[in-house]
N, C-alpha and C positions, 0 to 999 in steps of 0.2 A: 504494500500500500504506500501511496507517493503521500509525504503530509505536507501542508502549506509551507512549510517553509524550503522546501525542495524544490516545490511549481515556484515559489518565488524569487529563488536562486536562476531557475531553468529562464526566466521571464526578465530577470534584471543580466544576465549574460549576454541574451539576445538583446536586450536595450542595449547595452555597451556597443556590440558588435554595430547595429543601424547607427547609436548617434556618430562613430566614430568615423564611419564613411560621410555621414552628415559633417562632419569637422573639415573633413578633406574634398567637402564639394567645392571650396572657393579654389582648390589648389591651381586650375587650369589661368586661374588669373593672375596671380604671382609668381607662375611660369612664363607668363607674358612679361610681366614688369620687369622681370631677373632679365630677358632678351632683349629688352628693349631699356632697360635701366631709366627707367622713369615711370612714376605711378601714376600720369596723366591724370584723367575724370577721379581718380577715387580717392576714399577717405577711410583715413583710419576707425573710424568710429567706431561702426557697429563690429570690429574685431576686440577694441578697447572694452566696447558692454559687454561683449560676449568672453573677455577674460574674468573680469569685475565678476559677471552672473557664476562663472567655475570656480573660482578663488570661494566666493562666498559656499557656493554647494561642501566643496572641498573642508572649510570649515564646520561647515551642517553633519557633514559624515562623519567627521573625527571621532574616535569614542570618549573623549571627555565633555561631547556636545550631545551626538545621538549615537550610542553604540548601534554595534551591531547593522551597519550603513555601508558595510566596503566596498557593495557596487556602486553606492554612490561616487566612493572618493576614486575609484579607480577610471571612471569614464572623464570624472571631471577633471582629475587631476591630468588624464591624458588632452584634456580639453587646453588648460592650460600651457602645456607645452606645446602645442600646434596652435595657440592664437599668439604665444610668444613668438614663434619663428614668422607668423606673419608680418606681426607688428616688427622685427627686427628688419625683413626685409621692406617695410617701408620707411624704416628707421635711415636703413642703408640707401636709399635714392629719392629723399626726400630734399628738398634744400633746409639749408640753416636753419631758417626761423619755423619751419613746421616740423625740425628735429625737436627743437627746443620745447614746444608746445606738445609733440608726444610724450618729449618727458615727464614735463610738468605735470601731466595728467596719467603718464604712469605710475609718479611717484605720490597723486593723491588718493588712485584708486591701492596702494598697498599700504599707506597709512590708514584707510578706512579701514580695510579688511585688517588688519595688527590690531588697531584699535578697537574693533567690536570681537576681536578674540581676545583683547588684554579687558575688556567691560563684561565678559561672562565668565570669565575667569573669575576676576574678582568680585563681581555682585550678583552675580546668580550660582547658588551652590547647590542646583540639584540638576540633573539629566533632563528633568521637564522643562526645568527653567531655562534652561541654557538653549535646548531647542527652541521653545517659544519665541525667544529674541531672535535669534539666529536665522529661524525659518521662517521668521513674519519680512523679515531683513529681504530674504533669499525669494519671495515672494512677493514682495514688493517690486524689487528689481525685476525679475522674472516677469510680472504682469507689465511692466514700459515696455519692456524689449518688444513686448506684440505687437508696436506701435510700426515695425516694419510690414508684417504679414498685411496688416489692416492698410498702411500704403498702397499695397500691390493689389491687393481688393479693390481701394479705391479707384485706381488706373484703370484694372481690366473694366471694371463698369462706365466709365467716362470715355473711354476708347472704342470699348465692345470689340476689345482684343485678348487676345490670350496668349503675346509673346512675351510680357515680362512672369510669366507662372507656368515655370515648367512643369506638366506634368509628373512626369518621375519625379521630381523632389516635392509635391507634393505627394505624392502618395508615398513616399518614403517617410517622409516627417509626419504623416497621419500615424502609419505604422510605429514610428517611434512613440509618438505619445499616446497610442492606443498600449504598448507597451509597457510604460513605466505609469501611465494611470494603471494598470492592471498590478503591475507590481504594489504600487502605495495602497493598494486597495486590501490585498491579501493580509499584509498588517496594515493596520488602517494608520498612514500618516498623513492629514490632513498635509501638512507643507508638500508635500510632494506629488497632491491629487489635486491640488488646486489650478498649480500652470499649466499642469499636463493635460487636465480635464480641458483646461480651457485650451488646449492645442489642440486637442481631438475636436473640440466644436472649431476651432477658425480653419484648420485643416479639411473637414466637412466640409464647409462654406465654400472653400477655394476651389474644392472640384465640382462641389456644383455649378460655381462660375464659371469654372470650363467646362464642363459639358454645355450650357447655359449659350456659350459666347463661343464659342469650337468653329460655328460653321458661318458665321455671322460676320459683315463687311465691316474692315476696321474703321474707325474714324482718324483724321487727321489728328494729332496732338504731337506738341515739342518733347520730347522723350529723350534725345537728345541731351540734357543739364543733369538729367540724373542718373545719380548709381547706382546701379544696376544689380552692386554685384553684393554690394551691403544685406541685404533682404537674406539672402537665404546661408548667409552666415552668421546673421542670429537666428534665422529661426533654429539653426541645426544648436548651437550654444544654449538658446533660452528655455530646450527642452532634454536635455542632457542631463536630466537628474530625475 
């Protein structure tokens, strides 16, 4: 007889396995940049959120916050090191003043994340408490980061296009978070059923967009200003846990 925490191990492995091809969906673009040594249209950003949303999980996992989490820390922590090597590589072909300014904000998202591991440390002294901070934190952030999927909704409907939503990474990132809601569910941890729940509905939405908008005449719009490539390297990041 298989008991819930085996299906859950079996369900949080497979989550690892999808988010971590999610991590390396951006790679086709930073093999550009490395060739052409210049990161033209794009922006650090959503690689910056999508380190911030890992660091913080990574902390949620630890066992002096929530035991018993190692598929947590292991996806995220791998999270972490592939949105480092991105960010290094726009570090590396960046000019001056936007080295400078990824610093800056590299070195405020790792004073956050020290400082709400040195705040649970010292004021919260139980395993409930410490998650609650921690996972209300990781959940907060996790719920912004939506704010790209919901972009790309916006467009396909103002367009009545369907080329900034590719299919397979939609439905790769349904399945991820159809995934690790399933995992959070088997032991019930609310922080962890919350953004994923809510990735399984925005993820929903998107293909019904495309099917919706599939066969349908595009409209003119400038799409051309924006980045393109930001979107689906948080969503792969904001549901990794």
């Amino acid at each position: 007889m298989v008991n819930a925490d085996e299906v859950r191990n079996i369900v949080g492995v497979m989550g690892n396995v999808i988010s971590f091809g999610l991590f390396l969906s951006p790679l086709p673009t930073f093999i550009q940049i490395v060739q052409k040594k210049d990161v033209e249209k794009y922006a650090p950003d959503p690689y910056l959120a999508t380190l911030l949303n890992c660091m913080l999980w990574v902390l949620y996992g630890l066992p002096f916050v929530h035991p018993n989490s190692f598929l947590v820390i292991t996806i995220n922590g791998t999270g972490v090191v592939i949105e480092s090597v991105y960010l290094a590589v726009f570090f590396a072909y960046s000019p001056g003043p936007k080295r400078i300014k990824l610093l800056i904000m590299l070195g405020v998202e790792v004073l956050f994340v020290a400082a709400v591991a040195a705040g649970v440390l010292l004021g919260a002294h139980t395993f409930e408490d410490r998650s609650l901070v921690v996972g209300s934190i990781c959940v907060f952030f996790g719920t912004l980061m939506y704010a790209a999927p919901l972009t790309v909704i916006k467009r396909v409907i103002a367009t009545k296009s369907v080329e900034y939503m590719p299919l397979t990474l939609s439905l790769v990132s349904l399945l991820n978070s159809i995934c690790w809601t399933t995992y959070a569910l088997i032991r019930f941890d609310i922080f962890i059923t919350i953004p994923n729940g809510t990735g399984t509905l925005l993820c929903l939405g998107q293909l019904f967009l495309y099917f919706w908008y599939a066969g349908s005449t595009p409209m003119a719009s400038d799409s051309s200003k924006v980045d393109d490539d930001g979107g689906s390297s948080v969503r792969s990041g904001g549901r990794a846990a």
